[in-house]
N, C-alpha and C positions, 0 to 999 in steps of 0.2 A: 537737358540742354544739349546741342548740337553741337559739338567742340569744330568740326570741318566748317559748321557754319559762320561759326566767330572768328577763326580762321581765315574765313573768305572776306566776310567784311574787314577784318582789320587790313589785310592787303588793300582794301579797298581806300581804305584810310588814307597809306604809304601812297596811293595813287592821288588822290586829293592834296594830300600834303604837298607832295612835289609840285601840281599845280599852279597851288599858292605860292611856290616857292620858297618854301619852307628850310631852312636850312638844320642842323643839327647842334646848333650853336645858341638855338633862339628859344631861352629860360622865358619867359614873362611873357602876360598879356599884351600888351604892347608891341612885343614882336608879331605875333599872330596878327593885330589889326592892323597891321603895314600891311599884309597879305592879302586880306579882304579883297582890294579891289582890285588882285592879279585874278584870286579865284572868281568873282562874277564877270569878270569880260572874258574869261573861258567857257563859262556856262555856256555860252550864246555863238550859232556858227555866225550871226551878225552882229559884229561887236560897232555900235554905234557911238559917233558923239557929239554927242546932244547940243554941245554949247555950238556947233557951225549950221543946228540942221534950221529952216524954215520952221516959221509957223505950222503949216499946213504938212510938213515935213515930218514934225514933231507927233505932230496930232494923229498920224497914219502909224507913226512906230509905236503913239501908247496904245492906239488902238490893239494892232497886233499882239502888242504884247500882253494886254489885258485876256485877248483872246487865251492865248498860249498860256495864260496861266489860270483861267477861269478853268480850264482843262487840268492844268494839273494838280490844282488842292481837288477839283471833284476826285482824281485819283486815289488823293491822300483820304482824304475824306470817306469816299466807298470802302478804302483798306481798312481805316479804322471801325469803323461801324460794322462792319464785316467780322474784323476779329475781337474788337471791345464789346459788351454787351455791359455787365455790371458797372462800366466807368463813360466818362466824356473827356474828350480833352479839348479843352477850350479853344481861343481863336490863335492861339501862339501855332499852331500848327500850319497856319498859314505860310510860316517863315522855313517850313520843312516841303522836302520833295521826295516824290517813292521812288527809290532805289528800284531801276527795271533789270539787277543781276542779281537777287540776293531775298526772294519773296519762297521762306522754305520753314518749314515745321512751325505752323503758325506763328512766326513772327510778323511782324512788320517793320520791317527794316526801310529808314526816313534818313536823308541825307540834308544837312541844314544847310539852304542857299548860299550863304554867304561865309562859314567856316569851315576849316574840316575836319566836323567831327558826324558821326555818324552816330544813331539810335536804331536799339532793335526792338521792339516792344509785343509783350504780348501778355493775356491774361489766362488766366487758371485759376482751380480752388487755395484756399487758403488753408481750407483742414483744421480752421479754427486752430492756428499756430498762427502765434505769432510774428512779425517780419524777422523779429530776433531768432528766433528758432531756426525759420528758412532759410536766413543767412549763416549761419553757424555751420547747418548742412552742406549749405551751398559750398563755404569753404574749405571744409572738410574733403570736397569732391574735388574742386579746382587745387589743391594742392598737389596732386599728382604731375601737374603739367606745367603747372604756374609759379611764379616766385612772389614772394612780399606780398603774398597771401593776406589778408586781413579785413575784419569785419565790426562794425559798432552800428548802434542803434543813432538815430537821424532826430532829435528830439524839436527839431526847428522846423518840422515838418507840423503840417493839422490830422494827417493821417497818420496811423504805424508806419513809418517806414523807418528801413535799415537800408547800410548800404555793404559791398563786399570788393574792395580793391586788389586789383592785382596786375601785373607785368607779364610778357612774355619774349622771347627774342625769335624773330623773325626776319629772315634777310639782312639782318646787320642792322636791323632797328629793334627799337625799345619800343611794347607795345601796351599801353594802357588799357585798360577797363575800368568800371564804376558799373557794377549789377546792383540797382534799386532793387529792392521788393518792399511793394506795399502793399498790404493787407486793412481789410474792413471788412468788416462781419465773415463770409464765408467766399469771399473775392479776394484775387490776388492781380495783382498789377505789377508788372515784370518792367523794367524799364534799363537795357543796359545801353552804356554812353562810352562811346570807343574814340579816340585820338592818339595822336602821338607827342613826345615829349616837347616842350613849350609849349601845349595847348589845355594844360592844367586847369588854369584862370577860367578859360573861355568855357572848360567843360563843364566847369561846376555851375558856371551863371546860367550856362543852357539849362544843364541839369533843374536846379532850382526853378527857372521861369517854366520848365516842361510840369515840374511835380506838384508846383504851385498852382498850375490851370487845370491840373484833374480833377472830377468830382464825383464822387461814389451817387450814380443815380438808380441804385436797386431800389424796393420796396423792402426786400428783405433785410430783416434784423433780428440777432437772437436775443431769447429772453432773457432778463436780468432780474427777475423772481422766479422764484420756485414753481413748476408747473406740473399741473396731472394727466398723464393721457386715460382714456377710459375706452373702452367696448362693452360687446356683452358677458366677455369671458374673463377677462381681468384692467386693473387698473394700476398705472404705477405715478408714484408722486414722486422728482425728481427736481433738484437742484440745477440752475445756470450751472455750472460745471462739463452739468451732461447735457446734447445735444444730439434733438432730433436727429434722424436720419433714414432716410427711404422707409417709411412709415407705410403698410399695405393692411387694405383688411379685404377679404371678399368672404363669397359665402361657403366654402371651406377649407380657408386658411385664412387664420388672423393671427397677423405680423406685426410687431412694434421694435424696430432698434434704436438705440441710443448710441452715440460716439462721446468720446471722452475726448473737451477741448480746452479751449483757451489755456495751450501751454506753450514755454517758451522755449518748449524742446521738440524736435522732429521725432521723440525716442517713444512719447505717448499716444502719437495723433491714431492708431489704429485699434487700441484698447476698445472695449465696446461689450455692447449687453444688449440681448436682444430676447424676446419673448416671444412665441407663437404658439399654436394651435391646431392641431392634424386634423381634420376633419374627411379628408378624402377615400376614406377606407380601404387604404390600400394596407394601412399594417389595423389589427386587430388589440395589441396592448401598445405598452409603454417601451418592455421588454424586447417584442417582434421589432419595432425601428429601432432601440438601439443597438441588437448583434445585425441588423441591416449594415447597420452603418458604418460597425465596424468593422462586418465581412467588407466592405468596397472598399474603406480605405486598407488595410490589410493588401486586399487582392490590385489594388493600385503598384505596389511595389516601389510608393513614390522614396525618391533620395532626398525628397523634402520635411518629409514626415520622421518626426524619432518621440521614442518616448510611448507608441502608442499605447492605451489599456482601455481594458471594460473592467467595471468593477462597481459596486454601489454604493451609496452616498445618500446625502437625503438635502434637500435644499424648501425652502420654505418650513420645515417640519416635515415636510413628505417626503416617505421614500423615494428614492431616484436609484436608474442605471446614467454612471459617469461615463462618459467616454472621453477622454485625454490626450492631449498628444502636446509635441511641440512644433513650432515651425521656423527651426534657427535660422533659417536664412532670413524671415523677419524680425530676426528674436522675440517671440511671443509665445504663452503661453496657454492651450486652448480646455478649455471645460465645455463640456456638453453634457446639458443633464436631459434624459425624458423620465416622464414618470405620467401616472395616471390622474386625474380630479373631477370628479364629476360627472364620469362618463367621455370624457374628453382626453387626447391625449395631450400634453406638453410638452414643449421644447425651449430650452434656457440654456442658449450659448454667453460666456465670458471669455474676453481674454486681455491676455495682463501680460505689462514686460516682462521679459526673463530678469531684465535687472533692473525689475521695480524696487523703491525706497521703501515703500510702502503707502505712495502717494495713491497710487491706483486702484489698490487694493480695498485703500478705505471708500476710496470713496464708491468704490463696486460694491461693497457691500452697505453702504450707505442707498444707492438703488434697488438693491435686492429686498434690503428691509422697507424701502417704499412702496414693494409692489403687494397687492393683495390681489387673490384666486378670487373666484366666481362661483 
């Protein structure tokens, strides 16, 4: 997240607000819809009124304005399809206009006609985390900058969604936030909602009419039984748990990883297990790739890396060279096994939090035991 950028919108807010006429004094919805109709006759450099104009009068200004606005939901319309791909958002968007100051680090940042409150939306992976998980992180993050930090799960929603509220102070105002994430399958829907103080009411009923009109339109869905992948070289039977991921096979390298998901913590999401197959003859054993691998990282000098070793191990029943390291900056734990089978060599990376419970572990070796050689 782009903290300069929610920065820029929220001014943007303070700008709005004033429009409306908003004062500092105005708690409840009610006040806000006193405003409404200061802020749309500023919208427009031709503020019309309708009850003096002619038939024929009238008829030229819907026309116009039909014009001028069949133009700018196309705006909205392009921006979202552009940046949404896994979701829709329904005809409520209609009631929204694109911000032409504030289109920066795939958001899309939507100004709602008639109040002022402002949306910045965008989508990304979900990482098979939960919105609870995302938002936990999230606020973990924002409390460096932010005050009355807080986060809860959204259960009035049809989707996973969370939410993550917080404040900042800005020019002698009090400045709101509401960061949705909602999550489906391996999609995430970012939705933050920004006003100022007496725009509470109206922010939430946005909120809700915007989260209520999404629709998760992927094909994709992960499995919820137990599933086998298979090749010519090995096969592994694995639990909903674990989850596909950049799956490759060609004709001398065959690659299978798995991710470890659907949790409600950011602390798992990179855990993972992955199997392949050397076929390219560039090493000769099991042995030659793995002091490869350790002379580069070695000779890397990274400040990233601690912990490393070579040493052996055996995994399946077969002997193996381990190669291990850590990588505290992600706190994860890394195995690398090769070892020889068939004529073939192999390659079997794990890795596991540093301050796994022992949640991870089981179920890593829960894939390990479903994989059989060739």
């Amino acid at each position: 997240m782009n903290k300069n950028l929610i920065i820029a919108l929220i001014l943007s807010i303070i700008c709005l607000t004033a429009v409306s006429g908003c004062s500092d004094d105005k708690k409840s919805s009610e006040s806000a819809e006193d405003s409404v109709t200061e802020t749309t006759s500023t919208d427009s450099d031709d503020n019309v009124d309708e009850e003096n104009l002619t038939e024929d009068d009238a008829s030229d200004a819907d026309s116009d304005n039909e014009s001028d606005e069949t133009e700018a939901l196309t705006d909205v319309d392009t921006a979202i399809e552009e940046a949404i791909e896994e979701f829709s958002v329904g005809d409520i968007i209609d009631n929204y206009k694109l911000s032409d100051k504030y289109q920066d680090e795939g958001y899309v940042v939507l100004e709602h006609k008639n109040e002022p409150v402002m949306f910045a939306v965008c989508e990304g992976p979900s990482w098979a985390v939960s919105s609870y998980g995302h938002a936990k992180d999230l606020a973990e993050f924002l409390e460096e900058d932010c005050t009355d930090v807080s986060f809860k799960k959204c259960p009035e929603y049809k989707y996973d969604v969370s939410v993550v509220s917080y404040k900042e102070e800005l020019d002698g105002k009090t400045l709101f936030s509401d960061y949705y994430q909602l999550c489906e399958q391996d999609a995430k829907f970012e939705i933050i909602v920004m006003y100022t103080e007496g725009f509470d009411l109206i922010a939430k009923e946005l909120a809700d009419e915007f989260i209520n009109s999404i629709e998760y339109t992927s094909d994709f869905y992960y499995p919820t039984e137990p599933q086998t992948f298979e090749n010519d070289f090995f096969s592994v039977y694995y639990q909903p748990e674990w989850i596909e991921n950049n799956g490759s096979s060609t004709d001398t390298r065959y690659e299978f990883k798995f991710k470890y998901g659907h949790s409600d913590t950011m602390d798992n999401y990179l855990a993972c297990y992955k199997i392949r197959i050397e076929n390219d003859g560039e090493y000769s054993t099991a042995e030659e790739y793995a002091s490869s691998a350790y002379k580069t990282k070695t000779e890397s000098n990274s400040n990233l890396i601690h912990s490393l070793s070579l040493d052996t191990d055996e995994i399946f029943g077969i002997p193996a060279h381990r190669l291990s390291y850590t990588l505290e900056a992600l706190e994860y734990n890394y195995n690398i096994y090769y070892f020889d089978h068939n004529g073939h060599i192999y390659e079997v990376t794990t890795s596991i939090p540093i301050n796994d419970d022992g949640t991870v572990a089981a179920a890593m070796q829960r894939i390990i035991d479903g994989t059989t050689l060739k």
